[in-house]
N, C-alpha and C positions, 0 to 999 in steps of 0.2 A: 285424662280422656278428652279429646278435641270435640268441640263441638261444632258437627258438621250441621245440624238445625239452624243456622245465625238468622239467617238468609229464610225461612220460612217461620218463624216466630217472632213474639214479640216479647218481649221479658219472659221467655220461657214458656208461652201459652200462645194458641192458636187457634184461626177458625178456619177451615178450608170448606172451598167449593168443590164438591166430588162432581163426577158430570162421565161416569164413565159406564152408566147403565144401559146405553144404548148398544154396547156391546155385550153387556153383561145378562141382561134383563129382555132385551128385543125392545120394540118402540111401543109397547103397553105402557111403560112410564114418560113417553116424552109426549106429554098432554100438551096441543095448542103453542105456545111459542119456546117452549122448553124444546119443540125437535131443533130448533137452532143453536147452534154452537155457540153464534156470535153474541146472541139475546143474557145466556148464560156467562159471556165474558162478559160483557157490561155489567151484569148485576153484581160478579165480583172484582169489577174494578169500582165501581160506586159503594159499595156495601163495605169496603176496605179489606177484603179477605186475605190473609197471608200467604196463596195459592190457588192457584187452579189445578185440580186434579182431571187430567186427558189420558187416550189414549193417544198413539204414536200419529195414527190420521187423523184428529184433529188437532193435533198440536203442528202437523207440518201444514193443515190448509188453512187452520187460523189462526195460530201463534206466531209462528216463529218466522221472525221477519218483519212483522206488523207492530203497531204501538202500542197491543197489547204484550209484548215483551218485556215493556220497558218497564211497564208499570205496575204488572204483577208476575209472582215469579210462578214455577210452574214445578208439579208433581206430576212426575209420567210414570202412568203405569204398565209394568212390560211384561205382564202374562195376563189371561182372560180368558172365559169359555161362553160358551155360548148356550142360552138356555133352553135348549130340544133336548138332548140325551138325558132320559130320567133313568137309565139303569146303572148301575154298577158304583163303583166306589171313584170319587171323584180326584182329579188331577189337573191343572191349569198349569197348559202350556205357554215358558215367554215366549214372547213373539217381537222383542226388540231387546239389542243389546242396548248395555249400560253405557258404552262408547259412546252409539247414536245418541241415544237421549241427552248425553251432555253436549252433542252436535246442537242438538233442537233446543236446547237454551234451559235444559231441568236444573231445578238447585236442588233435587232429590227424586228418588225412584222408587213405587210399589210394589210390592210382590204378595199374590195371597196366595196363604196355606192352608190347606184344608186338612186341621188336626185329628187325629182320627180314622182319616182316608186310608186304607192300606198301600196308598201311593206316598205317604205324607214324608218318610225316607227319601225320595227322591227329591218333593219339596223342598227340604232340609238341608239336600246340600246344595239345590239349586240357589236358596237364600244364601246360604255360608258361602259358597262363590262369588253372587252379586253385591255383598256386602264389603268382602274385597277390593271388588273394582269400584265399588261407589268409592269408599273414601280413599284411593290411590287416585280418584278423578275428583277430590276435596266434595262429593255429596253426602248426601245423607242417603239411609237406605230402609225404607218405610216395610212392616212387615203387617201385611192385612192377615192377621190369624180367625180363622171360624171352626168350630168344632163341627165336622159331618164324620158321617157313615154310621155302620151299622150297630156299632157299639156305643153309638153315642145317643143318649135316650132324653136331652134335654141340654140342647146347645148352649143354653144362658142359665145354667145351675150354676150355684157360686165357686163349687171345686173346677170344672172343667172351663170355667172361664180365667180363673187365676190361672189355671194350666196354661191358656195362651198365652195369655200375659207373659207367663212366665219362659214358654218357647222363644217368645221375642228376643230376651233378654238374654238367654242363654246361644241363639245367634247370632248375636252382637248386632241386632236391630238399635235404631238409635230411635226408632219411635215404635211403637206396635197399636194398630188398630182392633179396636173389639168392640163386642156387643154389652150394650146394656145387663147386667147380669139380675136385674131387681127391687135392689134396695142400694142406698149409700153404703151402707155395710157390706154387702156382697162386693159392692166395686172397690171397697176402700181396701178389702183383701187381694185383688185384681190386681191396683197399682202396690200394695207392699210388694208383692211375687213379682212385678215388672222389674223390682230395683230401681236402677240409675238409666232403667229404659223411659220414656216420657209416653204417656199412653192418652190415646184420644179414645173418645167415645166415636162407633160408626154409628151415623144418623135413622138408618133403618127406616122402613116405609113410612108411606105420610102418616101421620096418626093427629089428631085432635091438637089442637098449640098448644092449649094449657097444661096436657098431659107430658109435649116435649119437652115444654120449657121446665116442668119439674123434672124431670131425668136428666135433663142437661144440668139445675142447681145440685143432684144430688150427684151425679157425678165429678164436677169441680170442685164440692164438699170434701169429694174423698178420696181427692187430690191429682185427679185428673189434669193434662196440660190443654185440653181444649173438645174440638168435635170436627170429624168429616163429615160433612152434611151435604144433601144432595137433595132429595123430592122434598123434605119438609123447608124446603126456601123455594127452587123453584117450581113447585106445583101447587104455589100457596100465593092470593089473587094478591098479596102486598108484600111480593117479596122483599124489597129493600126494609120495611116495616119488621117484618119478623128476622131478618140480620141484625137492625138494633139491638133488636130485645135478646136477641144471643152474643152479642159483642157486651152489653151492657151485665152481664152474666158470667161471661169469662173475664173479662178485662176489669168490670168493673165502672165503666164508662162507654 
């Protein structure tokens, strides 16, 4: 199995800067100097983060081209929805191919699924397509799995989260993103069902530091290869401070 992560990890573990809620979420989370792009690339070229997670505009109006290329590598995410439609069963449409993005200088590409969805079939093969072309374009092919809709009565229960996990892996995702499911044991079943897939923890709203930093130890515990983090760095008054204490967690140092 090639390992197309080289280039976004570091002996197999990883910390990424997500930064892609501005589309996701609307500018309720980009508190004070977080609406800036560039504020956010500085804190993950100083904080030493193994990527910047973007979308396709702001990877073309602050990445690519600039010295921030050189120096950190980049996950583009190429599907997103936008947070006003609260009815119906959910589906995130791409909205950049996997070509472009390796134009734009990505060493890998996002895609989330929303498991569950009774759109989630189309999801499926939209991943199984993009995973394709990522590694015929030597990427890696990231799979953001969430459990929604209407049969689904507890996103972060320990069965339905292995279930993502486990969608990952049966995609031929080379990394899968998920939620917290609870306890170290709950996740430690997550990563068995991933396999030989590599599974980060998603960083999930701001919450309390002492409470993240245990779910980030309990998560690496149980065998996690890292975390995509996002509001709890920068919506937090010392962000380079609290990257330590999450690098010194996963790495060790």
């Amino acid at each position: 199995m090639k390992d197309y992560l080289k280039t976004i990890t570091t002996n197999g573990k990883a910390i990424y800067l997500a930064y892609d809620h501005g589309f996701e979420h609307g500018l309720e989370d980009l508190l004070g100097q977080s609406l800036d792009p560039q504020y956010i690339l500085d804190i993950a070229v100083e904080g030493g983060y193994n990527a910047i997670i973007f979308q396709k505009g702001l990877a073309e109006k602050y990445y690519t081209g600039t010295t921030y290329e050189k120096k950190l590598p980049l996950i583009l995410k190429i599907n997103g929805k936008a947070n006003i439609w609260k009815g119906g069963d959910l589906y995130s449409y791409q909205n950049c191919s996997v070509k472009y993005a390796k134009e734009l200088g990505a060493s890998a590409v996002g895609y989330t699924i929303y498991l569950g969805s009774e759109h989630d079939g189309k999801m499926f093969a939209d991943f199984g397509r993009i995973v394709e072309e990522a590694h015929q374009l030597k990427m890696a092919a990231i799979a953001w799995v969430y459990p929604r809709g209407e049969f689904v009565k507890d996103d972060t229960a320990k069965e339905i989260t292995a279930y993502a996990a486990r969608i990952g892996l049966e995609l031929g995702a080379d990394m899968v993103k998920i939620k917290y499911s609870g306890s170290k044991e709950n996740f430690e079943w997550a990563v068995r069902a991933a396999g030989k897939t590599k599974v980060v923890l998603s960083g999930g709203p701001k919450i309390d530091e002492e409470e993240f930093l245990k779910i980030l130890k309990n998560v690496m515990t149980a065998g996690a290869s890292g975390v995509a983090v996002g509001r709890n760095v920068w919506q937090h008054p010392k962000p380079l401070e609290i990257t330590a204490k999450i690098r010194k967690i996963i790495f060790g140092r």
